[in-house]
Backbone and ligand atoms as CSV (ligand in chain L), in Angstrom:
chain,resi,resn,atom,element,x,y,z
A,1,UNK,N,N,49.683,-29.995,25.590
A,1,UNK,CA,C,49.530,-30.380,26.985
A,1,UNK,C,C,48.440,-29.520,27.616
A,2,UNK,N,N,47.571,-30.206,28.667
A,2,UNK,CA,C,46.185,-29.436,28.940
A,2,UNK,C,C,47.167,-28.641,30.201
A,3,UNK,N,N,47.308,-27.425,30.019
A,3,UNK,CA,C,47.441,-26.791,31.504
A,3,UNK,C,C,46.492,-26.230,32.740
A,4,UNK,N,N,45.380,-26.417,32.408
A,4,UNK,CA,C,44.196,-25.688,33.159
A,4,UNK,C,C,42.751,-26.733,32.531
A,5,UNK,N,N,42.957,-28.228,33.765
A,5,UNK,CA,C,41.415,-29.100,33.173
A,5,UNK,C,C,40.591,-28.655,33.560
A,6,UNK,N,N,40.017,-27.282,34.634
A,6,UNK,CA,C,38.737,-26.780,34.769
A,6,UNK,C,C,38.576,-26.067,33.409
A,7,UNK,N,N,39.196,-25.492,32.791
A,7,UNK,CA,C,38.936,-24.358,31.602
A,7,UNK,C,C,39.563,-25.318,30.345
A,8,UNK,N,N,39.886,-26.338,30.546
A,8,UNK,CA,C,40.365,-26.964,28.836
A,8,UNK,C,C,40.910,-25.742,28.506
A,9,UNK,N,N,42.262,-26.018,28.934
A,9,UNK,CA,C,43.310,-24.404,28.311
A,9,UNK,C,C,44.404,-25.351,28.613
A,10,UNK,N,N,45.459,-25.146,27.500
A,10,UNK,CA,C,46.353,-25.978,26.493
A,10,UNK,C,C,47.682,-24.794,26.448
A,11,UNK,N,N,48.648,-25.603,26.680
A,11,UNK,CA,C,50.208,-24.323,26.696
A,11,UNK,C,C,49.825,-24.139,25.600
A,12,UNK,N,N,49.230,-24.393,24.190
A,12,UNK,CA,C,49.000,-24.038,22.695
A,12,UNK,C,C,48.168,-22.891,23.338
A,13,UNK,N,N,47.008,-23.005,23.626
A,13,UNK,CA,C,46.458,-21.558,24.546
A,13,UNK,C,C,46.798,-20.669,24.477
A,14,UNK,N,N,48.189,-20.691,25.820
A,14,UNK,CA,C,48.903,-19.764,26.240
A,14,UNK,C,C,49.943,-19.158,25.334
A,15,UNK,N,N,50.591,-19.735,24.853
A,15,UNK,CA,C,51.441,-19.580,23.709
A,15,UNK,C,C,50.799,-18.582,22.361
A,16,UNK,N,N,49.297,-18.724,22.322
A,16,UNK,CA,C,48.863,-17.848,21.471
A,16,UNK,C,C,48.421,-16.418,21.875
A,17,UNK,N,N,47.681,-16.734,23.230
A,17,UNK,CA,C,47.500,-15.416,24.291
A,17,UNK,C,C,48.642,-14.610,23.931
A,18,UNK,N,N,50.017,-15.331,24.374
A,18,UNK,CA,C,51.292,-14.551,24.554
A,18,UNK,C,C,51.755,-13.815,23.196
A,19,UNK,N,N,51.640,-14.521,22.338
A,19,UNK,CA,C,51.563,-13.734,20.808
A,19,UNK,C,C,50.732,-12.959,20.741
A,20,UNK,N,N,49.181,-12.630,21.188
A,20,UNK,CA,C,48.547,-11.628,20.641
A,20,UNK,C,C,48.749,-10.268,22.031
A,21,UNK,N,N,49.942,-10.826,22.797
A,21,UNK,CA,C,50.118,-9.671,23.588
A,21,UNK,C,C,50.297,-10.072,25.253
A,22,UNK,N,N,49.596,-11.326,25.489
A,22,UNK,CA,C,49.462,-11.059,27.107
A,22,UNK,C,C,50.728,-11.130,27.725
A,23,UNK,N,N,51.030,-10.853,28.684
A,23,UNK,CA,C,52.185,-10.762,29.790
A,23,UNK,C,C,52.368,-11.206,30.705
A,24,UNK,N,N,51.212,-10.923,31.740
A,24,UNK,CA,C,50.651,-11.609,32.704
A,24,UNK,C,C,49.758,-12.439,32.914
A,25,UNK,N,N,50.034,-13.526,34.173
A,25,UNK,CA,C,48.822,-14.328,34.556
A,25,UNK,C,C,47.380,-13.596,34.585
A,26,UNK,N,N,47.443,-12.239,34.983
A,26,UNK,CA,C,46.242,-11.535,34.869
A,26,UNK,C,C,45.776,-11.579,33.248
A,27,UNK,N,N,46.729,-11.210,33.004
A,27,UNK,CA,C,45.827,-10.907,31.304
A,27,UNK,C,C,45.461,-12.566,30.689
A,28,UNK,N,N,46.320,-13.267,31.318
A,28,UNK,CA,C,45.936,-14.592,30.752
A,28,UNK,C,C,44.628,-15.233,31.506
A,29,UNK,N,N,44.308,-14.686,32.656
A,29,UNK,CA,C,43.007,-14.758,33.302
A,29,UNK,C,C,41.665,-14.441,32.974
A,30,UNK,N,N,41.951,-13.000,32.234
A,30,UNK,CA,C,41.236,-12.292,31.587
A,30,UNK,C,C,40.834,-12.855,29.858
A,31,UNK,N,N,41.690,-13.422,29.449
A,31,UNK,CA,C,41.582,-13.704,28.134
A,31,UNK,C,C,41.295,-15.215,28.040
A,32,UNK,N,N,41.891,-16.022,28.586
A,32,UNK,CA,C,41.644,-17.569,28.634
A,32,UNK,C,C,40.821,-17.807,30.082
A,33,UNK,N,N,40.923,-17.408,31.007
A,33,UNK,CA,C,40.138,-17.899,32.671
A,33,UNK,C,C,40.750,-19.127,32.603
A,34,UNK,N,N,42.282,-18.908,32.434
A,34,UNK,CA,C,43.048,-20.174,33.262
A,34,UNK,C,C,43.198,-19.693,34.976
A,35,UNK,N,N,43.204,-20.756,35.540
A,35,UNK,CA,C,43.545,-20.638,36.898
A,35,UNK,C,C,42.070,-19.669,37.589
A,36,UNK,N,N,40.935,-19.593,36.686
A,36,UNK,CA,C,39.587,-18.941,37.805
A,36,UNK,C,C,38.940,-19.775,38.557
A,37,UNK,N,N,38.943,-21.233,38.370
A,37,UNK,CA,C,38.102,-21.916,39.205
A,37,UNK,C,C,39.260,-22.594,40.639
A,38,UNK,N,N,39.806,-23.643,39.940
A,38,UNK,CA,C,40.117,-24.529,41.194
A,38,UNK,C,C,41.483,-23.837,41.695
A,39,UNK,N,N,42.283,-23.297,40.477
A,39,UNK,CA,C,43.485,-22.557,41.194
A,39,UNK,C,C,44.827,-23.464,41.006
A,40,UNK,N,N,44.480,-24.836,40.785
A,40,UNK,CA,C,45.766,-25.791,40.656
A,40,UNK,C,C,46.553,-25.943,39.748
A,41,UNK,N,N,45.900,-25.047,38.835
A,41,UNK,CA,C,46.770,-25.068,37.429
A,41,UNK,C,C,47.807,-23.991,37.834
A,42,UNK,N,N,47.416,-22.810,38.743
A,42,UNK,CA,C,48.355,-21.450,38.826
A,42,UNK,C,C,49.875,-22.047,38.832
A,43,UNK,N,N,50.604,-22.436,38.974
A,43,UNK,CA,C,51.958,-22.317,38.809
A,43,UNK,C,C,52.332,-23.256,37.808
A,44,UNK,N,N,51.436,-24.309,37.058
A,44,UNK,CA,C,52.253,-24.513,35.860
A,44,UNK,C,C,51.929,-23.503,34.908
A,45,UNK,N,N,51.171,-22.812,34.542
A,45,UNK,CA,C,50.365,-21.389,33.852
A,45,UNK,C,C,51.210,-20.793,33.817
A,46,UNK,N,N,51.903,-19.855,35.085
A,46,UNK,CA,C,53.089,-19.153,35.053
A,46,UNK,C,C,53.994,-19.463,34.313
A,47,UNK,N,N,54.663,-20.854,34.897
A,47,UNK,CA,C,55.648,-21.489,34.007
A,47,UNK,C,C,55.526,-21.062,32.423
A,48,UNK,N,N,54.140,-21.516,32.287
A,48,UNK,CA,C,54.041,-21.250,30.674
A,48,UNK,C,C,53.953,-20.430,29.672
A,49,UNK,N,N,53.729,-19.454,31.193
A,49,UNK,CA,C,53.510,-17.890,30.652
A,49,UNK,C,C,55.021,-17.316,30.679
A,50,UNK,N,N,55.754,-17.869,31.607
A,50,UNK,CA,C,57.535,-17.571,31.605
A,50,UNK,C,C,58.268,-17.855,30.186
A,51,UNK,N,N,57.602,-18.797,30.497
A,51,UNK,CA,C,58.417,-19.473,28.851
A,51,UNK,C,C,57.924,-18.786,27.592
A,52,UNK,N,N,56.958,-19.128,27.530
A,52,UNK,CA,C,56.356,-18.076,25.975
A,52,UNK,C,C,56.774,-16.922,26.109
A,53,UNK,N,N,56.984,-16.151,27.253
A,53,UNK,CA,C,57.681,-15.047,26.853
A,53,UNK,C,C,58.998,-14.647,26.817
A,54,UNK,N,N,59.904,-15.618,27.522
A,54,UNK,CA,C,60.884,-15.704,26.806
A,54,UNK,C,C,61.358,-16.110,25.575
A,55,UNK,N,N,60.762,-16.866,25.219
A,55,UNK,CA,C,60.497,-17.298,23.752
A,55,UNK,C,C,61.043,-16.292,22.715
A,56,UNK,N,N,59.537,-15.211,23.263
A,56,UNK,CA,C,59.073,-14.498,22.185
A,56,UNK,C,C,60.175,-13.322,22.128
A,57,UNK,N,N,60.944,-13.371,23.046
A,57,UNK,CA,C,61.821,-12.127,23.121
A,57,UNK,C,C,61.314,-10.955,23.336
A,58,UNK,N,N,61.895,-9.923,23.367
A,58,UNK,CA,C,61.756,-8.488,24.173
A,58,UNK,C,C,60.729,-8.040,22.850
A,59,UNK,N,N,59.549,-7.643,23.568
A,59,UNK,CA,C,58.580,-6.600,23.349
A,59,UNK,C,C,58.902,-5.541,22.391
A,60,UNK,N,N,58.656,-5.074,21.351
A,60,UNK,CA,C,58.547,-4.524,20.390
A,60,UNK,C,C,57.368,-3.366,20.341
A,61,UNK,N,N,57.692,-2.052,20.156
A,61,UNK,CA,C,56.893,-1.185,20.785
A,61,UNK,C,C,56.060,-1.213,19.498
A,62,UNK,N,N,54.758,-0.837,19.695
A,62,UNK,CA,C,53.743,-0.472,18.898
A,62,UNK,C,C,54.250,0.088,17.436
A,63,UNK,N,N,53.614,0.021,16.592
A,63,UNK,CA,C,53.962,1.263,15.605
A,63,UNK,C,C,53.148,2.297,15.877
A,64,UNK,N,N,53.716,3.541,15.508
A,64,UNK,CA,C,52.525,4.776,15.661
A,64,UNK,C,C,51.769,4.757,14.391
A,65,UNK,N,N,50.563,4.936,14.455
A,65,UNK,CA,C,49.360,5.126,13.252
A,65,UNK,C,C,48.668,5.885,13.818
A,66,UNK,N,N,48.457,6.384,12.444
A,66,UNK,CA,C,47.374,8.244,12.777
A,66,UNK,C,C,45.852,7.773,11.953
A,67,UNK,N,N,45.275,8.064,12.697
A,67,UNK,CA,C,43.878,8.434,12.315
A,67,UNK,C,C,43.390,9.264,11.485
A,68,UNK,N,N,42.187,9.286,11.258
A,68,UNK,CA,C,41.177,10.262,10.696
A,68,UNK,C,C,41.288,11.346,11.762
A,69,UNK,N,N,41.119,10.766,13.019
A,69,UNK,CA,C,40.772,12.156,14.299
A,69,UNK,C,C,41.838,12.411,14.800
A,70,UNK,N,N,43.193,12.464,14.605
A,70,UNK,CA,C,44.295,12.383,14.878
A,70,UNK,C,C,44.849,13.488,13.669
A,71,UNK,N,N,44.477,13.520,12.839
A,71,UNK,CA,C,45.190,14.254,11.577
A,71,UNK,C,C,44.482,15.597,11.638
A,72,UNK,N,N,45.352,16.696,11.568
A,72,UNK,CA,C,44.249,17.625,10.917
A,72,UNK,C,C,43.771,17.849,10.007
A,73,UNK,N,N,42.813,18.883,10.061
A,73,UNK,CA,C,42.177,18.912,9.002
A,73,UNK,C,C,42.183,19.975,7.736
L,1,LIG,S1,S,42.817,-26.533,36.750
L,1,LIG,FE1,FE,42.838,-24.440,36.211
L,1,LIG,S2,S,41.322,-23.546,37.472
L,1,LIG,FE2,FE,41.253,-25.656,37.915
């Protein structure tokens, strides 16, 4: 489904945004520029951004990984 026809951005879109991390409409702004031009997409976007992340369930913290510049030497 097209959620955003100024930007051709697709809940498939959002749904992938939300897997590689986003949270917010901001970050989904930032990464797709849904909702930068006309603005009429903003609340089905949300919606979609609600849903994918409920979806995806609770956030899973990083793993820690050490570096080269992180390790001593
Ligand atoms: S429909 Fe998304 S900015 Fe216009």
């Amino acid at each position: 489904m097209i959620v955003c026809v100024c930007n051709a951005i697709t809940e498939r879109d959002i749904d992938e945004a939300v897997a590689d991390g986003a949270t917010s409409m901001q970050a989904l702004q930032d990464s797709l520029r849904v909702s930068s031009q006309c603005g009429s997409c903003s609340g089905c976007a949300e919606a979609c951004l609600e849903r994918a992340l409920s979806e995806r369930g609770p956030a899973r913290p990083l793993p820690l990984v050490a570096t080269s510049e992180s390790l001593p030497a």
